[in-house]
VEXFIFI-228480 format. One line per field, with one value per residue (C-alpha): residue number from 1; z, x, y. Coordinates in nm, 4 decimals, decimal comma. Layout:
% VEXFIFI-228480
nr: (NUM_...) .
z: (Z_...) .
x: (X_...) .
y: (Y_...) .
//
This chain:
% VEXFIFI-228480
nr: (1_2_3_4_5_6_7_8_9_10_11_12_13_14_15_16_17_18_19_20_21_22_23_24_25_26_27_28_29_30_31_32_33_34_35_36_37_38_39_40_41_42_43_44_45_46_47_48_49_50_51_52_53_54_55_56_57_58_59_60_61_62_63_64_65_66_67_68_69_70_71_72_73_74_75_76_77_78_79_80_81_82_83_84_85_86_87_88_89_90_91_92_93_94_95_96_97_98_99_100_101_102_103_104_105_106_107_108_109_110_111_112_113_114_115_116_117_118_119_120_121_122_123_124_125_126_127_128_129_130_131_132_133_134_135_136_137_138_139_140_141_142_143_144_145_146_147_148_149_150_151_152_153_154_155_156_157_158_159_160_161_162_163_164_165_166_167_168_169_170_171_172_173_174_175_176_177_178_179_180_181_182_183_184_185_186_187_188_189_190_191_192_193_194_195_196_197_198_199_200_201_202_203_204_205_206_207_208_209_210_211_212_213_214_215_216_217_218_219_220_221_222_223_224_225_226_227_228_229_230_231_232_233_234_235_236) .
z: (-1,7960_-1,7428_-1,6738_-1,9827_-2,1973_-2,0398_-2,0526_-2,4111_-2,5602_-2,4281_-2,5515_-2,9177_-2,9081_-2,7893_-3,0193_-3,3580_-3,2021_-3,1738_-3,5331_-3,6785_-3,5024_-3,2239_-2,8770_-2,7025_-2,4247_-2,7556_-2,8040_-2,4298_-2,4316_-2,7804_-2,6515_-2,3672_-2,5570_-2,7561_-2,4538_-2,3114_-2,6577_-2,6025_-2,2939_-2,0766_-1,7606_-1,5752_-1,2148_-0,9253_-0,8948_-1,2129_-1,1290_-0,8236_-1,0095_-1,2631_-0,9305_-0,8209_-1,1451_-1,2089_-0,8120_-0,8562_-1,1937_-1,0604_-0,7114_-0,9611_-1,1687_-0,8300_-0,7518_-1,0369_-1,0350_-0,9108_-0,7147_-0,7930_-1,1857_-1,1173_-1,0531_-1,3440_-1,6068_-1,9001_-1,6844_-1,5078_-1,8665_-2,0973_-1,7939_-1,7056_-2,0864_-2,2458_-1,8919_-1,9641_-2,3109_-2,3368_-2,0380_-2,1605_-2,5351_-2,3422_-2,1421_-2,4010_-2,6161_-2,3452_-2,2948_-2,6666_-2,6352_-2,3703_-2,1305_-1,7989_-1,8166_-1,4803_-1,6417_-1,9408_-1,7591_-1,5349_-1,8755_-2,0701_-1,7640_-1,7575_-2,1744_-2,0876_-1,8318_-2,0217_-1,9183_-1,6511_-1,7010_-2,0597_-2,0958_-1,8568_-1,9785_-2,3589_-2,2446_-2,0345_-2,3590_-2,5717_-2,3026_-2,3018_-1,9637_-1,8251_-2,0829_-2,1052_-2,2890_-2,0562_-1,7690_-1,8736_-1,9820_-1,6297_-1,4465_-1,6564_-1,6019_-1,2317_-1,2052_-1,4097_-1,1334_-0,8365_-1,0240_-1,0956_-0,7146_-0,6468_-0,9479_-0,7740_-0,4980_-0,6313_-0,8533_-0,5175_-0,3651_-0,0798_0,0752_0,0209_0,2990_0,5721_0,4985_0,0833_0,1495_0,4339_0,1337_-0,0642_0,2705_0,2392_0,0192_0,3536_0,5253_0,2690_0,5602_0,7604_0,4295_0,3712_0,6763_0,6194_0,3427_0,4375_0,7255_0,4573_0,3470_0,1409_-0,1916_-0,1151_0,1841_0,0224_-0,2937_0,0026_0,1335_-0,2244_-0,2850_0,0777_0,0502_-0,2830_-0,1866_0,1537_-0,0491_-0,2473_0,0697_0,2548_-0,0644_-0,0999_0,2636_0,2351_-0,0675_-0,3235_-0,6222_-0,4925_-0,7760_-0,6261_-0,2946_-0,5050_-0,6685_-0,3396_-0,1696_-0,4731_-0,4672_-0,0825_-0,1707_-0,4636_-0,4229_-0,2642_-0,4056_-0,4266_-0,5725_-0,8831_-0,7997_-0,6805_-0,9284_-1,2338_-0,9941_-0,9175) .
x: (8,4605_8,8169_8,6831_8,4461_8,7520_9,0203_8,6986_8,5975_8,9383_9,0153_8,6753_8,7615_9,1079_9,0063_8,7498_8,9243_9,2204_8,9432_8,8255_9,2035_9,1531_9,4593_9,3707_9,2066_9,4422_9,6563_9,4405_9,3711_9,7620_9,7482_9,4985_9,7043_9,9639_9,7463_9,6023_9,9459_10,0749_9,7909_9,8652_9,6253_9,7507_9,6758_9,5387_9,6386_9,2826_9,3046_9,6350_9,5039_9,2447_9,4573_9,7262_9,4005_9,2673_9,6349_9,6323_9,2820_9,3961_9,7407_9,4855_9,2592_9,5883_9,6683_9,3536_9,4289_9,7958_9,9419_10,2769_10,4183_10,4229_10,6720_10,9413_10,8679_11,1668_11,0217_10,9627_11,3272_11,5109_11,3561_11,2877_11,6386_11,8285_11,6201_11,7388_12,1004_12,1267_11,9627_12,1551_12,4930_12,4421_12,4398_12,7555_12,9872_12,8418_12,9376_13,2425_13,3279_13,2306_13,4787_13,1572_13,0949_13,0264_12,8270_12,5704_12,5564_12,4344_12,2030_12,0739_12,0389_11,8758_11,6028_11,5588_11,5043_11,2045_10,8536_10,5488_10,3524_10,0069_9,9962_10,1349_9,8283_9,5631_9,6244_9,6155_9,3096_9,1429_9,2251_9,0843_9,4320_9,5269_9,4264_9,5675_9,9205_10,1517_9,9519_10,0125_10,3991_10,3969_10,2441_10,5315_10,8250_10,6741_10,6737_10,9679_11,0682_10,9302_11,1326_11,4359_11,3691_11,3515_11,6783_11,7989_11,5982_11,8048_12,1355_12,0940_12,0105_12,3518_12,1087_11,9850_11,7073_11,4983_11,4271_10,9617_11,0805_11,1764_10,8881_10,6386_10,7374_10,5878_10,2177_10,1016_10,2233_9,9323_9,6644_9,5292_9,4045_9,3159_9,0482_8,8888_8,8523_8,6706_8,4651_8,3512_8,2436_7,9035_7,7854_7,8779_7,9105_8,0928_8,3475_8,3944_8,5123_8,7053_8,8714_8,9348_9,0511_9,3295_9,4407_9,4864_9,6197_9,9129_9,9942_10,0461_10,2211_10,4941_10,4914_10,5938_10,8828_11,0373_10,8557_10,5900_10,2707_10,1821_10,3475_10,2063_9,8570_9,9374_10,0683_9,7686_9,5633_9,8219_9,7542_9,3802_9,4171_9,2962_9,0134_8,6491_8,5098_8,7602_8,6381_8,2820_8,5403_8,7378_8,4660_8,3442_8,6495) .
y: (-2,3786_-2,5256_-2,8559_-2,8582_-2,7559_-3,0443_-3,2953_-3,1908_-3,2102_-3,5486_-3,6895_-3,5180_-3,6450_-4,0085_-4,0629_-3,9493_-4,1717_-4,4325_-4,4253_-4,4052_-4,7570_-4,6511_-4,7249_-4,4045_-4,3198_-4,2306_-3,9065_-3,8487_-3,8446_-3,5979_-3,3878_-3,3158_-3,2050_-2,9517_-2,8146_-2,7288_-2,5620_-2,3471_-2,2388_-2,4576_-2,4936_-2,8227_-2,6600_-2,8914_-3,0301_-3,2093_-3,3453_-3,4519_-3,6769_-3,8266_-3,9374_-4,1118_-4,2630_-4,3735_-4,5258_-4,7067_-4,8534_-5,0366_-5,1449_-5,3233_-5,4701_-5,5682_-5,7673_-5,9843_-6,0310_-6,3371_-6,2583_-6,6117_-6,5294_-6,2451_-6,5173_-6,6966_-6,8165_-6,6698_-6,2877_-6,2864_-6,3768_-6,1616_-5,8459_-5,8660_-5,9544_-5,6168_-5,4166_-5,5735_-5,4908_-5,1413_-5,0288_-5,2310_-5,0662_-4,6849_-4,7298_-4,8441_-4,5430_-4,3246_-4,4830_-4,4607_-4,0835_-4,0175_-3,9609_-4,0794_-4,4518_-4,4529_-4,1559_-4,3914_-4,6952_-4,5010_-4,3647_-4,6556_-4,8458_-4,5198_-4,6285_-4,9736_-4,8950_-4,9448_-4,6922_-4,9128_-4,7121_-4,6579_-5,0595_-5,1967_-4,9101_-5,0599_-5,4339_-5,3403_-5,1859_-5,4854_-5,7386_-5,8784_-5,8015_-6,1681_-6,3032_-6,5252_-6,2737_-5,9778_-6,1375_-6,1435_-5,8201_-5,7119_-5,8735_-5,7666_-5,4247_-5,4854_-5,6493_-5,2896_-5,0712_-5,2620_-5,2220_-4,8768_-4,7728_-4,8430_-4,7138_-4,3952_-4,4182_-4,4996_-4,1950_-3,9504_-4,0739_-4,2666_-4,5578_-4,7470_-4,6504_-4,9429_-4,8800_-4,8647_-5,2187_-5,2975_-5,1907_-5,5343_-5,6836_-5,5993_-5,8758_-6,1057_-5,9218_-6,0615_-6,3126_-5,9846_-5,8455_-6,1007_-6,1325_-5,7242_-5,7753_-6,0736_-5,7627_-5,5298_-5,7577_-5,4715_-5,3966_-5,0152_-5,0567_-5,3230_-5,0417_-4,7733_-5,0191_-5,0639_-4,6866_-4,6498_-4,8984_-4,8388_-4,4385_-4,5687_-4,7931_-4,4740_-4,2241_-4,5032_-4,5164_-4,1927_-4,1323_-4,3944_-4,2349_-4,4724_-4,4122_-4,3868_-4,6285_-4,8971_-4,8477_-4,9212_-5,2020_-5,3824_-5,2986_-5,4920_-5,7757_-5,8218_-5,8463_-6,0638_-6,4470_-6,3123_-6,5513_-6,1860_-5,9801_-6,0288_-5,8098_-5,5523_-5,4953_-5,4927_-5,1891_-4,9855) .
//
């Protein structure tokens, strides 16, 4: 009954979002909000599934993402100048305030972060995500995520942990990852192979004191290049 009522809701509140010609995951996002002034709890089964729809959805960004555009001119100037001046803007209000410049900058670097999922899930909607400006939006969110890590760890008073780092290595590994996949002949078996790594990439971050999301989306990177990926990701 639970599941008909979370289900139901988030159909009702995508589609009028849908017809008021806003992208869907809008309503999903409104209908949560209803449900929980109402008193609908989320039960941890449900937040299980959306940590895994959220983990399959950066794999399959991953599968298409080209790690060499993430060093591009027009991704470092315009990532790093919008981190700069959001996060320059909140210090020297803080300062002016009489407020602790370091919480300021921490603060205004949190501001500057964009919301990976809801960024890619509207791009992804709009059939923009292969396209130029998607494809810079996708790595000035990326580049977002890496930054905010450390910013993670700076705020917990500790170090970057030595796997944290390692994780950046996995897309090094994509030689092994291809022959694993030339294995799997079979469409079924390459789709488990899919779902296994992408949930594999989330509990390895999770277990070095990253996001799980991350994790994910390195796994897809490693796979990307792949003549087959394509197949794969149109079924995950």
């Amino acid at each position: 009954m639970v599941e008909l009522v979370w289900v139901g809701t988030a159909y009702l509140g995508g589609l009028v979002s849908s017809r008021l010609s806003f992208p869907p995951l809008v309503g999903y996002l409104a209908a949560g909000y209803i449900l929980h002034i109402f008193g609908v709890e989320s039960a941890q089964t449900l937040t299980h599934l959306a940590d895994i729809g959220i983990e399959l959805l950066l794999f399959t960004v991953g599968l298409k993402f080209n790690l060499r555009s993430l060093l591009r001119q027009e991704v470092l100037s315009v990532g790093g100048l919008h981190l700069v001046i959001v996060t320059g803007v909140s210090g020297i209000i803080f300062l002016l305030l009489g407020e602790q410049t370091e919480g300021g900058l921490i603060l205004g670097a949190i501001l500057a972060f964009s919301s990976t999922v809801l960024a890619i899930k509207v791009l992804e909607d709009n059939s923009e995500l292969t396209s130029l400006h998607g494809r810079d939006v996708l790595s000035i969110l990326i580049l977002q995520d890496i930054v905010a890590i450390a910013l993670l760890a700076f705020a917990d008073a500790r170090q970057l942990s030595f796997w944290a780092l390692a994780l950046l290595l996995l897309p090094l590994l994509r030689p092994l990852a291809h022959r694993l996949l030339n294995v799997n002949q079979g469409n079924e078996l390459r789709l488990l192979l899919g779902v296994s790594l992408a949930l594999a990439g989330g509990l390895l971050a999770e277990k070095a004191g990253a996001s799980p999301d991350i994790g994910a989306l390195l796994m897809g990177v490693m796979l990307s290049a792949h003549p087959q990926i394509g197949d794969l990701s149109e079924k995950l």
